[in-house]
DSSP file (Angstrom, degrees, kcal/mol; ACC not computed):
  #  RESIDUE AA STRUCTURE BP1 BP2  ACC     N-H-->O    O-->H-N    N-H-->O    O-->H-N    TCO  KAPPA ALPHA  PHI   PSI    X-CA   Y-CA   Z-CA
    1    1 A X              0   0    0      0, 0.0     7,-0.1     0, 0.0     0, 0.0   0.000 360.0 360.0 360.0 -16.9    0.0    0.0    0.0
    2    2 A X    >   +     0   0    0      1,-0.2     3,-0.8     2,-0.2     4,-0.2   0.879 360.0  53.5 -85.3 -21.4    3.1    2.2    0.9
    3    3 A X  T 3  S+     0   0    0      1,-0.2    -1,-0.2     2,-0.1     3,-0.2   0.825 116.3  32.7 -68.2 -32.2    4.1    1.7   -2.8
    4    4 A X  T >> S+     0   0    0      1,-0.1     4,-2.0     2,-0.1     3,-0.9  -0.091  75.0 126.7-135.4  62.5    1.3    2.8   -4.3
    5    5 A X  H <> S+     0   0    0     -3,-0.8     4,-1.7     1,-0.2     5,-0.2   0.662  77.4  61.8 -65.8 -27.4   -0.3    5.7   -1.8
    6    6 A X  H 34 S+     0   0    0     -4,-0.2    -1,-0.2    -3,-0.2    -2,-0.1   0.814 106.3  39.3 -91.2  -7.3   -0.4    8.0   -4.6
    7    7 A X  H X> S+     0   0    0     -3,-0.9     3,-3.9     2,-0.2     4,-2.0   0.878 118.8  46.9 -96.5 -78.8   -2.9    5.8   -6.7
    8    8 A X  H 3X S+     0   0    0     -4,-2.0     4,-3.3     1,-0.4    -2,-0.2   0.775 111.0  53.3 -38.5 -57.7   -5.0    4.8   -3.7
    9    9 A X  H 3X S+     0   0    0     -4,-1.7     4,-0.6     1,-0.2     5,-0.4   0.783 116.6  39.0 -60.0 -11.4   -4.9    8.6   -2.7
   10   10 A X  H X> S+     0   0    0     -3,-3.9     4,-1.8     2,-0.2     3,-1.5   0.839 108.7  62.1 -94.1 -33.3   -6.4    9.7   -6.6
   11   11 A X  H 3< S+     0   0    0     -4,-2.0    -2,-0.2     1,-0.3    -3,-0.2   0.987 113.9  37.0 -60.7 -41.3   -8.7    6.8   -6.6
   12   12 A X  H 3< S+     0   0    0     -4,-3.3    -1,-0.3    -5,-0.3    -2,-0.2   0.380 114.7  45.3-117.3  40.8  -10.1    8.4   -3.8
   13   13 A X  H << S+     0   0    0     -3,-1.5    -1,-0.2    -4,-0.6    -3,-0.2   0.712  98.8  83.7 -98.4 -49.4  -10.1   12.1   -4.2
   14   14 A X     <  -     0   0    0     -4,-1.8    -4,-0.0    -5,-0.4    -3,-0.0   0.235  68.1-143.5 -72.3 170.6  -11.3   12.0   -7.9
   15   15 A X        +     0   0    0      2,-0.1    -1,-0.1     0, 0.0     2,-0.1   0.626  56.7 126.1 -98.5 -22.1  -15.1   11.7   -9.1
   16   16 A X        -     0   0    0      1,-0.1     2,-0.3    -5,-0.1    -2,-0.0  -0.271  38.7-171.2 -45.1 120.2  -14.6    9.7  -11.8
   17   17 A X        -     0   0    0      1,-0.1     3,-0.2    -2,-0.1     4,-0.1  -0.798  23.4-156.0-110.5 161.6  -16.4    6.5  -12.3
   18   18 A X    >>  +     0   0    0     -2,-0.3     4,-1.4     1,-0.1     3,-0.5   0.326  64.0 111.5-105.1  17.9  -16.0    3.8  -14.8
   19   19 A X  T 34  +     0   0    0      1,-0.3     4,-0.4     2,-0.2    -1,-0.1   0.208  69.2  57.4 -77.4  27.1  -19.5    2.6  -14.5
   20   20 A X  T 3> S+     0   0    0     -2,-0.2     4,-1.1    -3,-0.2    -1,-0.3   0.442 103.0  55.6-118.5 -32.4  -20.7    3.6  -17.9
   21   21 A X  T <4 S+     0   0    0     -3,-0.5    -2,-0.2     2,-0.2    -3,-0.0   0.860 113.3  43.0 -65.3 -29.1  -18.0    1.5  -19.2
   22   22 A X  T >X S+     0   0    0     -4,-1.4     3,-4.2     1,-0.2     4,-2.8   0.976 101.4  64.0 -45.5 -73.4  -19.5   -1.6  -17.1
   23   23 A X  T 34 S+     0   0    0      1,-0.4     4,-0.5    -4,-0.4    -1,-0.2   0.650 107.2  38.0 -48.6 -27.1  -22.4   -1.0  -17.8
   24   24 A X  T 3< S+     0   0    0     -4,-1.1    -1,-0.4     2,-0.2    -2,-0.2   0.139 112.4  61.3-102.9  12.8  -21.8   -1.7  -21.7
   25   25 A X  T <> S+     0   0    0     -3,-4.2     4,-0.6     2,-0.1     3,-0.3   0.552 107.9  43.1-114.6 -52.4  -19.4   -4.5  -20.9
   26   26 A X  T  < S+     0   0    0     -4,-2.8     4,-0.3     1,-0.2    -2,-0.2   0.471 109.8  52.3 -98.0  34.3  -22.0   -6.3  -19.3
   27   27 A X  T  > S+     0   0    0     -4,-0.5     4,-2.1    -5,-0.3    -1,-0.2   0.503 106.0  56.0 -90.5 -18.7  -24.7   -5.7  -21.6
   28   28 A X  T  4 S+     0   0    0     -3,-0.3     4,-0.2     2,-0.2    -2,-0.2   0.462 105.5  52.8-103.7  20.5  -22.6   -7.0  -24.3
   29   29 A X  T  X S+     0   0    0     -4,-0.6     4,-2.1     2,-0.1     3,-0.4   0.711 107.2  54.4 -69.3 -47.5  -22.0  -10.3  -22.4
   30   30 A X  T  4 S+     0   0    0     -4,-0.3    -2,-0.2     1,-0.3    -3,-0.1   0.792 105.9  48.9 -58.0 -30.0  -25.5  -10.6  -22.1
   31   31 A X  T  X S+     0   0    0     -4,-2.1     4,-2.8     2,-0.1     3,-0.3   0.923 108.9  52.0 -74.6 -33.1  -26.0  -10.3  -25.4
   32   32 A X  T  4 S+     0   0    0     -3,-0.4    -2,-0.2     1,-0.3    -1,-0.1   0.831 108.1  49.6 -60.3 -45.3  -23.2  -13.0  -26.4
   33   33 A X  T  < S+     0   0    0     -4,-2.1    -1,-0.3     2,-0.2    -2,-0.1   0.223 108.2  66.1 -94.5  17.4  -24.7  -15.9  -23.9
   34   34 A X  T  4 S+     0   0    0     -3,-0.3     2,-1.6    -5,-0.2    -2,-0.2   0.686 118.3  19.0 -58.9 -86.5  -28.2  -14.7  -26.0
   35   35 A X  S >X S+     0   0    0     -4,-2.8     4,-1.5     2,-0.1     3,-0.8   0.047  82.6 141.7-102.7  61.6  -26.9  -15.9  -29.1
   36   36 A X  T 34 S+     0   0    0     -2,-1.6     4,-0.1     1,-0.3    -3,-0.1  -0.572  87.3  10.5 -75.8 152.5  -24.3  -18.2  -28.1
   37   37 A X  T 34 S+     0   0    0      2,-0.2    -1,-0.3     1,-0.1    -2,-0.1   0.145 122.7  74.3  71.1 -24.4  -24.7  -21.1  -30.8
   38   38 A X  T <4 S+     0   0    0     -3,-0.8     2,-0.4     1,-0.2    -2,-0.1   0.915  94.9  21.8 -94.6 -84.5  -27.2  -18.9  -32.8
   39   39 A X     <  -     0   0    0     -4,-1.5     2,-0.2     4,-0.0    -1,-0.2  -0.773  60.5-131.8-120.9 147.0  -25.3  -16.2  -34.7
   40   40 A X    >>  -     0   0    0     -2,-0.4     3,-4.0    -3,-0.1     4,-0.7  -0.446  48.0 -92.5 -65.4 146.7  -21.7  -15.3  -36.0
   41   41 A X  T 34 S+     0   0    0      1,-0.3     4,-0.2    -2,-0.2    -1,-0.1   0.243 116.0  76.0 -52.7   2.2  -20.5  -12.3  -35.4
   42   42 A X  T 34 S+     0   0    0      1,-0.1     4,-0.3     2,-0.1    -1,-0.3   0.541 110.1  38.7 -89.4 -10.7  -21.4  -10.2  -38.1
   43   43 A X  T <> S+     0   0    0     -3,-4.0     4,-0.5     1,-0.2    -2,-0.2   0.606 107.7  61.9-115.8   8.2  -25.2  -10.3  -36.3
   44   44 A X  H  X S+     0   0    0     -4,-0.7     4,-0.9     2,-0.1    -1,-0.2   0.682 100.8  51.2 -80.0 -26.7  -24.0  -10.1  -32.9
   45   45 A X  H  > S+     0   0    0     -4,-0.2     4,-1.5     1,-0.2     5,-0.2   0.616  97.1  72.4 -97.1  -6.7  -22.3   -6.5  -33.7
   46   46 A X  H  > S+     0   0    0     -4,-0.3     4,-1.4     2,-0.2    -1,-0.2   0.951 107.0  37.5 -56.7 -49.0  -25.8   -5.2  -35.2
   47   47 A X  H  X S+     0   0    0     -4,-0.5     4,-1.3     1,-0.2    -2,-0.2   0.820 114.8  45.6 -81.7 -30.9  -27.1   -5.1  -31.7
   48   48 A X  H  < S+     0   0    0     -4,-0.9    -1,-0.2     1,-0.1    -2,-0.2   0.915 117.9  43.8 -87.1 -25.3  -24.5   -4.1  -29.7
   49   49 A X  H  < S+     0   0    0     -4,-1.5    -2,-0.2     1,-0.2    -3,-0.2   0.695 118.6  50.4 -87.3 -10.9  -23.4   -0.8  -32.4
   50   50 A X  H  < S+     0   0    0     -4,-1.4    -3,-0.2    -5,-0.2    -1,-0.2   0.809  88.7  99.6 -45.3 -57.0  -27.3    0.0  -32.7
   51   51 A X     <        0   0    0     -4,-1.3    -3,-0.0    -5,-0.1    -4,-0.0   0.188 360.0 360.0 -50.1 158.5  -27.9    0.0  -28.9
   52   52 A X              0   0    0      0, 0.0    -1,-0.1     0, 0.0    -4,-0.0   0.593 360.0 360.0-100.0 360.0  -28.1    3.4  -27.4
């Protein structure tokens, strides 16, 4: 921890979240164990580059 006090101290000054970036990482798992077996990847990327 003593090594890296200056990243603990930013993680927890700052405001920043990464939860928009989650959030789209696990919807586009959910979408993959949808059509796992189902579709190739050319119809798997319709839904996730569509989505808002």
């Amino acid at each position: 921890m003593r090594r890296d006090r200056t990243a603990v101290l930013a993680a927890l000054s700052t405001t920043l979240t990464s939860g928009a970036v989650e959030g789209n990482a696990t919807r586009i798992k959910l979408l993959k164990r949808q059509m796992y077996g189902r579709a190739k990847l050319d119809l798997l990327r319709r839904p996730i580059f569509l989505a808002p």
